[in-house]
C-alpha positions in Angstrom: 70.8 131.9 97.7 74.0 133.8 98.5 77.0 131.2 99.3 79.5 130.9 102.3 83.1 131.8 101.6 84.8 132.7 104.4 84.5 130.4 107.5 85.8 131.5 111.2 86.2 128.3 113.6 86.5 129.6 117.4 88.5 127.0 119.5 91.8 125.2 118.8 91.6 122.3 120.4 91.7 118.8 118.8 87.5 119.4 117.4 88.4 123.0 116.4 91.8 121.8 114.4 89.6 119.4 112.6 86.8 121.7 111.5 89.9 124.3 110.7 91.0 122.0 108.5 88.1 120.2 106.8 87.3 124.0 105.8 90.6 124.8 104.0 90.7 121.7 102.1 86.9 121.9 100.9 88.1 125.4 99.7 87.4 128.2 102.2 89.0 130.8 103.2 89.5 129.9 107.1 90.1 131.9 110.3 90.9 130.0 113.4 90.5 131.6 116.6 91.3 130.8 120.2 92.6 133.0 122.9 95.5 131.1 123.6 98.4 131.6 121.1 99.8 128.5 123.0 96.8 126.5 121.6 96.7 128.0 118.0 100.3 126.7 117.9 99.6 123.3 118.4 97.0 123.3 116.2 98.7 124.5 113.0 101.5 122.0 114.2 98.3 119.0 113.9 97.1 120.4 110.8 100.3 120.8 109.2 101.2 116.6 110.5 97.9 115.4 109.0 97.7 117.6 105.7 101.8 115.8 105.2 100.6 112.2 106.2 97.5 113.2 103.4 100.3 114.0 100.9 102.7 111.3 102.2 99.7 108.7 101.1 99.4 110.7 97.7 95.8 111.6 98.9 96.8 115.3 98.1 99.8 117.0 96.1 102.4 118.9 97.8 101.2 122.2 96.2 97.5 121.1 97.7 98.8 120.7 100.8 100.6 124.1 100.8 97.5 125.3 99.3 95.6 124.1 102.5 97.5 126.4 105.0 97.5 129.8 103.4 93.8 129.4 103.2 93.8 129.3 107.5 94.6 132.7 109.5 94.9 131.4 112.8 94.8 134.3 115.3 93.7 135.2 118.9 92.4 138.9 117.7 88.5 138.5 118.4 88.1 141.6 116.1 89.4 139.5 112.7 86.9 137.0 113.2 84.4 138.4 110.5 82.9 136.0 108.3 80.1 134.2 106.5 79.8 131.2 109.1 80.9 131.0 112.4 81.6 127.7 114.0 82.2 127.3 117.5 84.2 124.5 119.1 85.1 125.8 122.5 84.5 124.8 125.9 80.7 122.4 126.6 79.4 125.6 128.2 76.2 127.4 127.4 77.1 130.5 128.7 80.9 130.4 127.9 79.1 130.6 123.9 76.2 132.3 124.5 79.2 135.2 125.8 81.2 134.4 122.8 78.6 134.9 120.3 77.4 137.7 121.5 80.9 139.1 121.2 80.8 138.0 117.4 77.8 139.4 116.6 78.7 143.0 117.5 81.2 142.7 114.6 79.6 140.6 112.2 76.2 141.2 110.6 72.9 139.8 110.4 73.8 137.6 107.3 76.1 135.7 109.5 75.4 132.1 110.1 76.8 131.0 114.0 76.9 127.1 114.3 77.9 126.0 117.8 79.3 122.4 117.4 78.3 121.3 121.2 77.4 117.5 121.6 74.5 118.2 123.7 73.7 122.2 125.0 70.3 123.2 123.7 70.5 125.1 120.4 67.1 126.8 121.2 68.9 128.0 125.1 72.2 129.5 123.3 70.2 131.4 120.1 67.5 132.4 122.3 70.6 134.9 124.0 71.8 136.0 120.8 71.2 139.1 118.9 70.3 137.0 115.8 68.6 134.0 116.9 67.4 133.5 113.4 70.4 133.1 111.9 71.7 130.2 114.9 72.1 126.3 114.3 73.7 123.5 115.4 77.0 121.8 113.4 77.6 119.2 115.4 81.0 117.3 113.6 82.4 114.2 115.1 85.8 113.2 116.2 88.5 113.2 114.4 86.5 115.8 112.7 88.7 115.4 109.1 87.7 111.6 108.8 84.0 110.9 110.5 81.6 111.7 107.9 78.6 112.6 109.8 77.2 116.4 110.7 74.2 116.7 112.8 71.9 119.7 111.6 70.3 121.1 114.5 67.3 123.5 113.9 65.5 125.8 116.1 61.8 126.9 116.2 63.3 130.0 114.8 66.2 129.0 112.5 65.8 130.9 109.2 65.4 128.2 106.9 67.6 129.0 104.3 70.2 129.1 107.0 69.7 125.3 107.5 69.8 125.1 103.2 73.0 126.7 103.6 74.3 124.8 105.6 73.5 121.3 104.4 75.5 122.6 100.8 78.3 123.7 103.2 78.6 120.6 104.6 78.4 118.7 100.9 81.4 121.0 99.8 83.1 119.2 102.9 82.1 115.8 101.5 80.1 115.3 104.9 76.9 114.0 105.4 74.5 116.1 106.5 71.4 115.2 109.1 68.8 117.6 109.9 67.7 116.7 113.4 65.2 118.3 115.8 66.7 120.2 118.9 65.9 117.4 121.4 68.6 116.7 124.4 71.6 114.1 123.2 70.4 114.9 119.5 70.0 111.8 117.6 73.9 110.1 118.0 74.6 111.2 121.5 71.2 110.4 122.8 71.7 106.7 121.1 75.2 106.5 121.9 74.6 107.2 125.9 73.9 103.4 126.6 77.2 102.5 124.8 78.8 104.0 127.2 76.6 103.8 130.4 76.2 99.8 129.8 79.7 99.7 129.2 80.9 101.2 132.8 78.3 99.7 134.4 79.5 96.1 133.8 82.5 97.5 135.1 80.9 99.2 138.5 79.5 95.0 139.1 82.5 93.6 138.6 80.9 91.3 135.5 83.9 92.1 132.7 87.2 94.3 132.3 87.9 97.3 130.4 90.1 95.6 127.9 87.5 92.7 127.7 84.5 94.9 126.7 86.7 97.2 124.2 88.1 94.2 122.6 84.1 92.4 122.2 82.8 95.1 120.6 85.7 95.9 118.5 85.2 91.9 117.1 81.9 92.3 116.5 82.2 94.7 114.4 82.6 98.5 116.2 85.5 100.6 115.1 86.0 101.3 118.8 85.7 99.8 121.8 83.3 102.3 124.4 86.3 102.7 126.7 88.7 103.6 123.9 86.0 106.0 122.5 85.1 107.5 125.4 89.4 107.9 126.3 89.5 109.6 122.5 86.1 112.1 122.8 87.8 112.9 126.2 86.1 111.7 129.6 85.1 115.0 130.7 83.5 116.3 127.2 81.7 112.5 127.4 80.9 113.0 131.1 79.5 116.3 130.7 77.5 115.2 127.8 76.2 112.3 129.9 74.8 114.8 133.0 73.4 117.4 130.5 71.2 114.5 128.6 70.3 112.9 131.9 69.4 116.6 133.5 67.5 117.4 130.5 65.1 114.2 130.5 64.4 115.0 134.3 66.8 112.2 135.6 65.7 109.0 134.3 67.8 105.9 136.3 68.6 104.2 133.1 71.0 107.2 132.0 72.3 108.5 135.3 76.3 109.4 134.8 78.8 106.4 136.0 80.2 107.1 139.1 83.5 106.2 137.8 83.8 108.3 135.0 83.0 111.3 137.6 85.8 109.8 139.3 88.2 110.0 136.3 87.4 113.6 135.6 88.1 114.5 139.6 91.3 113.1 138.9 91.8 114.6 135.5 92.2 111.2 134.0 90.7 112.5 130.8 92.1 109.6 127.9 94.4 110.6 125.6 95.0 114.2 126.3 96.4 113.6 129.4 97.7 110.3 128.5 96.1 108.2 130.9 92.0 107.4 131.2 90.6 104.1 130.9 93.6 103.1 129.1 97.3 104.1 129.2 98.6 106.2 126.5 
């Protein structure tokens, strides 16, 4: 079984910096691309802060940590994105990556692996547009993308499966946990997690609890995160989105219809913490 050396991640924003980096420091040679040099900026800035915090709580050396950084290109030249696996982290759009791995695939080959990290898009809708449709899966990392352990494996009807092979031993180099999962709508975490969040802004819509009552409850009994907090960190409109594609995809059902007041935070680009203010203030 050949192996995976080089790994391009498309998309700098907060997901794509994480991926970026969990694949230089589990050893591979890493290109990170985005359009917007602005964007690649800040996301070597991010690496660069949590690889010195790593080596600030001597979870890494200083020459590790150096190490780390020469192993990522980070670039906004479509044409140096050639690799063994491609992992994209842009934009919840189907046809925004169906278009961007089509543009991959005309200068890669058909041993290339594309992974599309979405939370929710149909693996089966973007590969079925692609040029190799054998060699597309789903990589679906969770954020902060350097500390969650999980990695939903989605698999096609027509993913090769040595493709799916490869990547569950990818994934082990990265010290993640790897879950092969059937391309159903929500997957297995977001499909689960829906209620979290719907229940959650619900007892808000009623008037039956506050925001800061309902994170701090779930926090105590035992949640990392309270669904308000969580949803403020994923980003409202990512969690949004996700909410309407599940919902759309299971023909509507009343018990997972999107909160009206999360559409209403998104209209007002109240996102969470990237804009500094959703649910909570940041």
């Amino acid at each position: 079984m050949r192996g995976i050396k080089t790994i391009c991640v498309c998309g700098a924003g907060t997901m794509g910096s994480g991926i970026a980096q969990v694949c230089a420091q589990a050893g591979f040679q890493t290109i990170q691309f985005d359009v917007n040099e602005a964007m690649l900026s800040k996301s070597k800035a991010l690496i660069k802060m949590n690889l010195l915090i790593l080596s600030e709580k001597d979870k890494i050396g200083i020459a590790e940590k150096d190490a780390i950084i020469e192993r990522i290109v980070f670039t906004n030249n479509i044409q140096i994105c050639r690799a063994d696996l491609i992992i994209e982290a842009i934009i919840e759009n189907k046809e925004a990556k169906i278009n961007l791995f089509n543009q991959l695939a005309a200068i890669n080959n058909s041993e290339t692996i594309f992974a599309s990290n979405t939370s929710s898009i149909s693996i089966h809708s973007i590969a079925n547009e692609i040029k190799y449709s054998q060699q597309v899966v789903g990589m679906h990392f969770f954020n902060p993308a350097p500390l969650m352990k999980l990695v939903e494996v989605i698999k096609t009807e027509t993913t090769n499966n040595e493709v799916i092979e490869l990547i569950v031993a990818v994934c082990k180099e990265m010290n993640k946990t790897a879950v092969i999962c059937k391309d159903v709508p929500g997957f297995i975490v977001n499909r689960v997690a829906r209620h979290y969040y719907l229940e959650a802004m619900k007892l808000i819509e009623l008037g039956f609890a506050t925001i800061e009552t309902v994170d701090a409850i779930m926090q105590a009994t035992g949640f990392k995160m309270g669904p308000f907090k969580l949803m403020d960190l994923i980003g409202l409109d990512i969690n949004y989105s996700v909410s309407k594609i599940v919902w759309n995809n299971l023909g509507k059902p009343e018990r997972l219809k999107p909160s009206i007041i999360q559409q209403q935070k998104v209209d007002a680009n109240e996102l969470g913490r990237k804009t500094g203010k959703g649910f909570h203030q940041y």
